[in-house]
C-alpha positions in Angstrom: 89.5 108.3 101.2 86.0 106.9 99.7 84.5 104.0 101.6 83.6 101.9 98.9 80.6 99.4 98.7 81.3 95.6 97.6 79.0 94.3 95.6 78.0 90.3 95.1 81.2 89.9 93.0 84.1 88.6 95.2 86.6 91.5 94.9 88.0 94.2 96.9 90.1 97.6 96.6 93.6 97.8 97.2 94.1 97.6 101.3 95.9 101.3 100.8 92.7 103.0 99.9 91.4 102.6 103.5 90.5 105.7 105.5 92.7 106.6 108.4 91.1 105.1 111.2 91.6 101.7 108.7 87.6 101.4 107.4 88.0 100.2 103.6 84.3 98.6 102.6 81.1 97.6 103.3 78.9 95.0 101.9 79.5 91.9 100.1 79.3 88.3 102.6 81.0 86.4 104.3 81.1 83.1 102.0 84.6 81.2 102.4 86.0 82.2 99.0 85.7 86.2 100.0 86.9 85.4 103.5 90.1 83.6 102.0 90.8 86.5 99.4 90.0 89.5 102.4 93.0 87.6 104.8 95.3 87.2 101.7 95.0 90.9 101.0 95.2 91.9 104.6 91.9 93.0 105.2 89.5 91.2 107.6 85.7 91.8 109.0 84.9 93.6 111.9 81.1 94.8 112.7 78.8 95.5 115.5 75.1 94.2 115.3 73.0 96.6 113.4 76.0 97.9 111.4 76.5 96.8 107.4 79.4 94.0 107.0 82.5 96.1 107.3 86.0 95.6 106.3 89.1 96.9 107.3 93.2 97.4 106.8 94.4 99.4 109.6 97.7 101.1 109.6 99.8 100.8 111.4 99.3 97.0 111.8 100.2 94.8 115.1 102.3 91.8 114.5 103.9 89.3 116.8 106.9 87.4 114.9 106.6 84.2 116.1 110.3 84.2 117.4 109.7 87.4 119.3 107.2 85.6 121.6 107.6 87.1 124.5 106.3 84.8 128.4 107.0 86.8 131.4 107.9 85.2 134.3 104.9 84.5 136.4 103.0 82.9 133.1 106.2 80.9 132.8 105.9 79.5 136.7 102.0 78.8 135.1 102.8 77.0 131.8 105.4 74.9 134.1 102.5 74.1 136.4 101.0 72.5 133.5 97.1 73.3 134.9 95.5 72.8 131.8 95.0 70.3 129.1 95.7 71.9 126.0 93.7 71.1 122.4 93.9 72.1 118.9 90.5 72.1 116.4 88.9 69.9 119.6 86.1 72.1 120.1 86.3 74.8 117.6 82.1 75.7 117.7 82.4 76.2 121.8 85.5 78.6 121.5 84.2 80.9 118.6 80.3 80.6 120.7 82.5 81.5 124.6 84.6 84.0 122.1 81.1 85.9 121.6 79.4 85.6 124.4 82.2 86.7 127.2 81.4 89.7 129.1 84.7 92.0 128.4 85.7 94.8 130.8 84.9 98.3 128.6 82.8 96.5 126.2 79.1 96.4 125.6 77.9 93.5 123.2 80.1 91.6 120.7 81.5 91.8 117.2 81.0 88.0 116.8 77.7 88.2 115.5 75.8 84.6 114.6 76.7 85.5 110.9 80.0 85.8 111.7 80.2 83.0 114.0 78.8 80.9 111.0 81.1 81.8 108.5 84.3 80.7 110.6 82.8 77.7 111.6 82.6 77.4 107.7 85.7 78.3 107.0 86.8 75.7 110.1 85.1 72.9 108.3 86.8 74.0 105.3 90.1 73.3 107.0 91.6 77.6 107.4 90.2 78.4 110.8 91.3 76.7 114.2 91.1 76.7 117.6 93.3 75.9 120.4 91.4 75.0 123.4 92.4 74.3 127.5 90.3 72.4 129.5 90.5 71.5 133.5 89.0 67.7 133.4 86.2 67.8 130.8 85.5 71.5 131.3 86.2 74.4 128.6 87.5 77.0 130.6 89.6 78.8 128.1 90.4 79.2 124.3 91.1 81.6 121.2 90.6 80.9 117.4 91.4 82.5 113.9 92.7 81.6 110.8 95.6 80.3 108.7 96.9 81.0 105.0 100.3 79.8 103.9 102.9 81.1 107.0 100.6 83.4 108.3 98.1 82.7 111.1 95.3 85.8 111.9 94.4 86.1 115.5 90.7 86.5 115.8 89.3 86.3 119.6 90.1 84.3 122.9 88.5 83.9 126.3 89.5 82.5 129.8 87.2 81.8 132.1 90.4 80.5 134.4 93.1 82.2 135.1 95.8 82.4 132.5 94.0 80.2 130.4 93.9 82.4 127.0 97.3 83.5 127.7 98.1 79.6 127.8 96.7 78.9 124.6 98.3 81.4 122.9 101.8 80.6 123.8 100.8 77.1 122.7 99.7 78.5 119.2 102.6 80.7 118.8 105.7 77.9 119.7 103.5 75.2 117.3 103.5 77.9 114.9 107.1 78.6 115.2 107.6 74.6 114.7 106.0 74.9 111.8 107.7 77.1 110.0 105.1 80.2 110.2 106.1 83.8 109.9 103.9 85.7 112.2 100.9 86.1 114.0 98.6 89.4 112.6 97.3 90.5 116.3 95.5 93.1 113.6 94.5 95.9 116.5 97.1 97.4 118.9 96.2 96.3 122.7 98.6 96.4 125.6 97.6 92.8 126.3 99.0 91.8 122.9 102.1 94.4 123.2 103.1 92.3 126.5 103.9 89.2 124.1 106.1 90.6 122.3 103.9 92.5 119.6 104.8 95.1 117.6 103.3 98.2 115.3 104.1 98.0 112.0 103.4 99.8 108.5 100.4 98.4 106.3 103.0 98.6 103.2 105.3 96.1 105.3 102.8 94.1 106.4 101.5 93.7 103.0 104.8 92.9 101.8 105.5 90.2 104.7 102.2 89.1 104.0 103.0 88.2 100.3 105.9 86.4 101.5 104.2 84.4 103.6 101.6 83.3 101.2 104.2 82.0 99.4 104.6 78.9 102.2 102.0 75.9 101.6 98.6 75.8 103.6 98.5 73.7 106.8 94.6 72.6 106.0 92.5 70.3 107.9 92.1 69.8 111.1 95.3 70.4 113.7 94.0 68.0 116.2 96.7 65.7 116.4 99.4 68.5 116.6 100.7 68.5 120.2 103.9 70.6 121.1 105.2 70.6 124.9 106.0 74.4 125.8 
């Protein structure tokens, strides 16, 4: 397949026209309105510093149904333990800058440029992206962000900096999400981390399809701060 090259003009191919590995485009920006219209289609940026703005639709595609959530037993002794106090859209700025700047095992440098770090924070102010945040006393010791359109929410990045405390957040996200009546979670790349919860592979043409259905629900905009679920 082609790799086509956006221009200033907020469109994009069909998400089937992506090259095997899942590449569809470069180019373009990452203004709120294209961002908005790339999740709705099921494509989402994903670059390295030095590389053009690149776009993606992988296939398969990793999605965790939000009823599938799966918590193994010792997280379960953990989220009874209650270590954390646990945010949403609190801190939003620290998460996506801890997000970017956590050194990773097998990974050298981050995706979440300053450019990109920009535009979510735009598209946070603009009431799509959130955060969930834990906190020991006043300290930010874990989080994970991304972003929500109708009944779908698109995991972007987390980080811990104490134990479980990503893993923490995300079971908080996904049993809020659940209460609110959202679909699923697009985990986007296949990791065993995200497999663990309860994940699973799926076609593009089904998660396209799913996606469409989901888009159909209303948008939970604004900020999610006062949202508090016990888990």
């Amino acid at each position: 397949m082609p790799l086509f090259q956006l221009s200033e003009a907020v469109r994009f191919p069909p998400p089937h026209l992506s090259r095997e590995d899942g590449l569809l485009a470069l180019g373009g920006d990452l203004s709120v309105e294209r961002l908005v219209m790339a999740y709705s289609m099921g494509i989402f940026p994903w670059y390295s510093p030095g590389e053009p703005l690149l776009w993606w639709s992988p296939d398969p595609r990793l999605v965790l149904y939000v009823e599938n959530l799966v918590v193994n037993r010792s997280l379960g002794k953990m989220l009874k333990r209650a270590p954390y106090r646990i945010t949403m859209d609190r801190a939003f700025s620290q998460v996506i800058s801890r997000c970017a700047t956590i050194k990773r095992a097998h990974e050298d440098g981050t995706w979440i440029v300053d450019d990109m770090q920009a535009a979510y924070t735009a598209l946070h102010e603009e009431g799509y992206a959130h955060s969930v945040e834990a906190w020991l006393g006043d300290e930010l010791v874990g989080g994970l962000y991304g972003v929500s359109l109708g009944d779908a929410f698109f995991g972007e990045s987390m980080f811990a900096q104490k134990p479980d405390a990503s893993k923490i957040c995300f079971v908080y996200l996904v049993r809020f999400l659940k209460a609110e009546g959202f679909s699923f979670v697009d985990c986007q790349m296949t990791t065993d981390h995200l497999l663990r919860f309860g994940a699973e592979e799926i076609p593009r043409t089904q998660f396209l399809k799913e996606l469409h259905g989901a888009l159909q629900g209303d948008d939970i905009t604004g900020s999610w701060s006062e949202f508090f679920y016990t888990v």
